[in-house]
BAVOVEX-379275 format. One record per residue (C-alpha): residue in one letter; x, y, z. Coordinates in steps of 0.1 Angstrom, whole numbers, padded with zeros to 4 digits, always signed. Example, Ala and Ser with C-alpha at 12.3 -4.5 7.8 and 13.67 -1.06 7.14 Angstrom:
2
a+0123-0045+0078s+0137-0011+0071
//
This chain:
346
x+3056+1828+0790x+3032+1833+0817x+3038+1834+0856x+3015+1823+0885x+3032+1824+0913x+3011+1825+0945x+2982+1800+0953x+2956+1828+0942x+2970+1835+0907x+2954+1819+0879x+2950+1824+0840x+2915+1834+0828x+2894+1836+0792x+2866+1858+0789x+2840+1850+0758x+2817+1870+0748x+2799+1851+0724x+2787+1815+0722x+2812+1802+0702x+2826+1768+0701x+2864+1776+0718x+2891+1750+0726x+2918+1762+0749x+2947+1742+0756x+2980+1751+0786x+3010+1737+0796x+3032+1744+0823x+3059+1738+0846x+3057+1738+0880x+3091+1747+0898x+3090+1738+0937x+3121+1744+0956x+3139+1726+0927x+3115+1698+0911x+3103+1705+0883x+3065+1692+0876x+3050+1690+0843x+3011+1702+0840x+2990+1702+0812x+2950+1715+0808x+2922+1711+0781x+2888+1734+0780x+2861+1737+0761x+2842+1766+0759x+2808+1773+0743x+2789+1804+0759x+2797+1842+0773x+2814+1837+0800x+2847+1837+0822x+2865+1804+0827x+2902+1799+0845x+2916+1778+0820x+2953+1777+0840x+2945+1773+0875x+2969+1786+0905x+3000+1761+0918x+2997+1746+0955x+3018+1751+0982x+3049+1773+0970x+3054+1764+0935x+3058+1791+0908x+3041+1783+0877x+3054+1789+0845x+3032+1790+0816x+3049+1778+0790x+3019+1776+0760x+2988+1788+0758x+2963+1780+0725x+2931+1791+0716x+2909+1781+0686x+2876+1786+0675x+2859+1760+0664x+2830+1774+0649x+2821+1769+0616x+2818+1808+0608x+2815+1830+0635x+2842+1852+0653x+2841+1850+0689x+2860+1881+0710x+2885+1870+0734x+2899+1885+0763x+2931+1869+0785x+2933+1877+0816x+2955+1871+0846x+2942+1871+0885x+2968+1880+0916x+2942+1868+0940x+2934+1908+0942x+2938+1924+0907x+2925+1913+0875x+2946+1924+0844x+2941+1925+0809x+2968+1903+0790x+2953+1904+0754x+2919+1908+0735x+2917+1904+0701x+2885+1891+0676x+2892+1857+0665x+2880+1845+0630x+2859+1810+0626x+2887+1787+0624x+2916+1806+0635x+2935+1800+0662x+2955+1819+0690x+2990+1808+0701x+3015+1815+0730x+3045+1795+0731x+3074+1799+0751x+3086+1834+0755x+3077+1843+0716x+3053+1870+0705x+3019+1854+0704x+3010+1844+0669x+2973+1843+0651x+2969+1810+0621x+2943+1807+0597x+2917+1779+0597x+2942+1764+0569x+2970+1762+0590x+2987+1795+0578x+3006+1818+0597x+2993+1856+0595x+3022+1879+0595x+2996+1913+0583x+2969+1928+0606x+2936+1906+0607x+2920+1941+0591x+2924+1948+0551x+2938+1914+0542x+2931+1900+0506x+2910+1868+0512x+2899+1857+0481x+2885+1862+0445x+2854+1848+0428x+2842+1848+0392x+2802+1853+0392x+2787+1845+0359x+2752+1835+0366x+2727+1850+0340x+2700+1846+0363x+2686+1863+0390x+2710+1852+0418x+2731+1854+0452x+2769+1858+0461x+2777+1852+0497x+2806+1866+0514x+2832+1846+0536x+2832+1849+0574x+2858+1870+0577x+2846+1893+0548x+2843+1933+0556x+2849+1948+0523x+2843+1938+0487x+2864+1947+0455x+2842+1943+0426x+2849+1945+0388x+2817+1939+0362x+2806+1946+0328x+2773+1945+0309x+2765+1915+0278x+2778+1922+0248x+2762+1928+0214x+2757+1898+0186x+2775+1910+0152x+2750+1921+0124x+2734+1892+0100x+2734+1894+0058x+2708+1887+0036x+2709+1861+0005x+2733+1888-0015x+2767+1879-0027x+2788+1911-0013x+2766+1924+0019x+2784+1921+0050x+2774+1924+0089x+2793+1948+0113x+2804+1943+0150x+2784+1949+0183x+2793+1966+0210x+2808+1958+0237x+2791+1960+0271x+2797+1990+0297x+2825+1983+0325x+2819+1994+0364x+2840+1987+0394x+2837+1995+0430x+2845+1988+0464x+2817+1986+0491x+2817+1975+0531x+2801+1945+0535x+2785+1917+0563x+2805+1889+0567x+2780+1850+0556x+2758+1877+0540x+2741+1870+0508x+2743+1900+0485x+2722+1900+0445x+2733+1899+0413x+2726+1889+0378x+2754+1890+0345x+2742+1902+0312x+2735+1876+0284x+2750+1883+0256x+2731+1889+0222x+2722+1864+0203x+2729+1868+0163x+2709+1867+0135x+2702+1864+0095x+2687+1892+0076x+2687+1910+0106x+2708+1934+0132x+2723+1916+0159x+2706+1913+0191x+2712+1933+0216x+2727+1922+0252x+2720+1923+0286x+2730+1944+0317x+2745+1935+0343x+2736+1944+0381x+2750+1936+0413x+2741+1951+0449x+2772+1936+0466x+2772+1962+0495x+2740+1988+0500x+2743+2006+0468x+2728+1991+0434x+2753+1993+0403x+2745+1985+0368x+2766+1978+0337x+2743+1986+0300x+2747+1964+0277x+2764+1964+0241x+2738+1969+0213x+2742+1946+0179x+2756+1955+0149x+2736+1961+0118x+2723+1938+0088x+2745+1935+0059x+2737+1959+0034x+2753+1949-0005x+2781+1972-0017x+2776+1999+0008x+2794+1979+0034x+2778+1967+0071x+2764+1999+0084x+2772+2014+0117x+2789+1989+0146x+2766+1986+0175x+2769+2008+0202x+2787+2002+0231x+2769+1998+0266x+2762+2034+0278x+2777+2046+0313x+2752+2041+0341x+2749+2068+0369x+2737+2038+0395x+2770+2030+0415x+2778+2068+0410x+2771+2076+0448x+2799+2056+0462x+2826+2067+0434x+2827+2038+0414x+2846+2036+0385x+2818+2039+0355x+2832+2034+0320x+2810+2031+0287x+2820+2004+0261x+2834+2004+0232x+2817+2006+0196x+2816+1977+0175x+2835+1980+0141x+2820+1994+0113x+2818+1965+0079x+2842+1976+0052x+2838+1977+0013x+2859+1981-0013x+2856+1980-0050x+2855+1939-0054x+2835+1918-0032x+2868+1900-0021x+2881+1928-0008x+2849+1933+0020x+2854+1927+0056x+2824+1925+0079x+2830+1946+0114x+2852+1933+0144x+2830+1930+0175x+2840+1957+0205x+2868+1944+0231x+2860+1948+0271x+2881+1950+0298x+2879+1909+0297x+2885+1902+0265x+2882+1907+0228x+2856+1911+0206x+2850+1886+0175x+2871+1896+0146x+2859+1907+0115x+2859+1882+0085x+2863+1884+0047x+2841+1864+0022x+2866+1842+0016x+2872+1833+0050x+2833+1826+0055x+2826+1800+0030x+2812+1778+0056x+2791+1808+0069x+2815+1806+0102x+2808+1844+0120x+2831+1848+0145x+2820+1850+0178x+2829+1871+0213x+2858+1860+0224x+2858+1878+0262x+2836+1879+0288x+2815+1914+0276x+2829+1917+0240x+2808+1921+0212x+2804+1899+0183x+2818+1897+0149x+2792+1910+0118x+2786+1880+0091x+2799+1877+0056x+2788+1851+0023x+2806+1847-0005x+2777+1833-0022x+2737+1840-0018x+2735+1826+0012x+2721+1841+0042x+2743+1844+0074x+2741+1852+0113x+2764+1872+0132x+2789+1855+0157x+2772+1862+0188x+2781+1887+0213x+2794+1873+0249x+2774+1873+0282x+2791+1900+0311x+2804+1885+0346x+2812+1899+0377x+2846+1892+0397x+2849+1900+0434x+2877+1900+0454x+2868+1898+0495x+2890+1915+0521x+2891+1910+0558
//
């Protein structure tokens, strides 16, 4: 509740940007007695100072009763300043930043209360609120663009992982896993309707009579500071009776995101292929696990008859070598791509 109650007193809103703002009063108007209803729309859309409650005539006290300002914009804040004007002093009521979409409410004798552009009540500060989260999984060179009420970015990533390792045309030769990309996350300051770069890691493709491929990293500059996530290397070819050879290598930790204390992890190794003294008993390697998932699993001969390698299962793990149980060459199941996931605060 607001009072005017001389014929120089009047309510005021100072913008300072150019913002589309709707402002909407009511009021009663008490004179000796009578109560008169009044009621005022404005539309803003510069910096500037504009009475949006004007004074009462005569003697009449006016009693604000609600006072409501939106912005309209489709993504800019606009800063607002209330003020109220004795005809002598002019006094500072409220300021406050308001959001693209949001809206500013008095009513009655209640705290004012701030809603967001969907209709929701804020009950925490404007500042440090959790806005939203975003998976990014673009393997190309590309662009993530924060919300318009973004300040600060949450970001969690990891590198491609590695394809499983191939067999030749030998009963008994088994693949072993690839590695599993490298894991990075961070939080950074950001613009808000800023474009920031990034690109997620393929993941390696596998291969017969051969080592699995290798993946990709994965970068993102979603802030100031470039940080990078190596990629899982593939598993090695089959080799008959001596097992799969070594598991690829996971991603190796990056120092690029080290400057602003990210959280840099390397990933895990992909499973050796194992060999026992029958060719039933072999298993080709497991692929790594990553923070996002696991890695393909490991596979007998038996289980391989139709020359099915298992694949990454998560975003970053590493594939799953190859088995045969006859002369039959086989890929490794192939290694998954890495993604990004950034969560936007206020």
């Amino acid at each position: 509740m607001i009072l005017l109650n001389n014929v120089t007193s009047v309510l005021k809103i100072v913008t300072a940007g150019s913002q589309a703002i709707d402002v909407t009063a009511d009021w009663m108007d008490d004179l000796s007695g009578t109560i008169t209803p009044g009621t005022l729309n404005t539309q803003i859309s510069s910096a500037t100072t504009t009475t949006v409650v004007v004074s009462p005539a005569g003697s009449a006290s006016r009693n604000v009763k609600t006072l409501t300002i939106r912005n309209t914009d489709a993504s800019a804040s606009d800063l607002i300043t209330v003020e109220r004007y004795d005809g002598t002093t002019t006094c500072t009521m409220w300021q406050f930043t308001l959001p693209a979409g949001y809206s500013w409410s008095m009513i009655g004798e209640s705290p004012p209360v701030v809603t967001d552009a969907g209709g929701g009540q804020l009950v925490n500060p404007l500042a440090g609120r959790f806005l939203k989260r975003t998976m990014l999984t673009a393997t190309s060179s590309s662009t993530f663009t924060t919300g318009p009420n973004t300040n600060s970015c949450y970001v969690r990533q990891v590198g491609g992982g590695g394809a499983g390792g191939g067999n030749p045309a030998t009963t008994g030769s088994i693949g072993a896993g690839g590695g599993a990309g490298a894991y990075a996350e961070y939080t950074q300051a950001v613009t808000p309707n800023t474009g920031y770069s990034y690109q997620c890691g393929t993941g390696g493709t596998g291969s017969s009579v051969a080592a699995g491929g290798n993946g990709a990293s994965t970068t993102s500059t979603i802030g100031t500071v470039l940080v990078t996530s190596p990629a899982g290397s593939g598993g090695a070819v089959g080799v008959l009776a001596v097992g799969g050879g070594l598991g690829g290598a996971g991603g190796t930790v990056s120092t690029q995101g080290s400057s602003i204390g990210a959280l840099l992890s390397s990933g895990a190794n992909g499973q050796n292929g194992t060999w026992s003294s029958t060719i039933a008993d072999a298993c080709s390697g497991a692929g790594a696990s990553s923070p996002f998932g696991g890695g393909g699993p490991g596979i007998t001969e038996a289980t391989n008859s139709a020359g099915n390698s298992a694949a990454a299962l998560g975003y970053g793990g590493g594939g799953g070598g190859s088995a045969t149980s006859a002369a039959t060459a086989r890929a490794g199941g192939a290694g998954a791509q890495g993604c990004i996931v950034v969560e936007e605060y206020s």
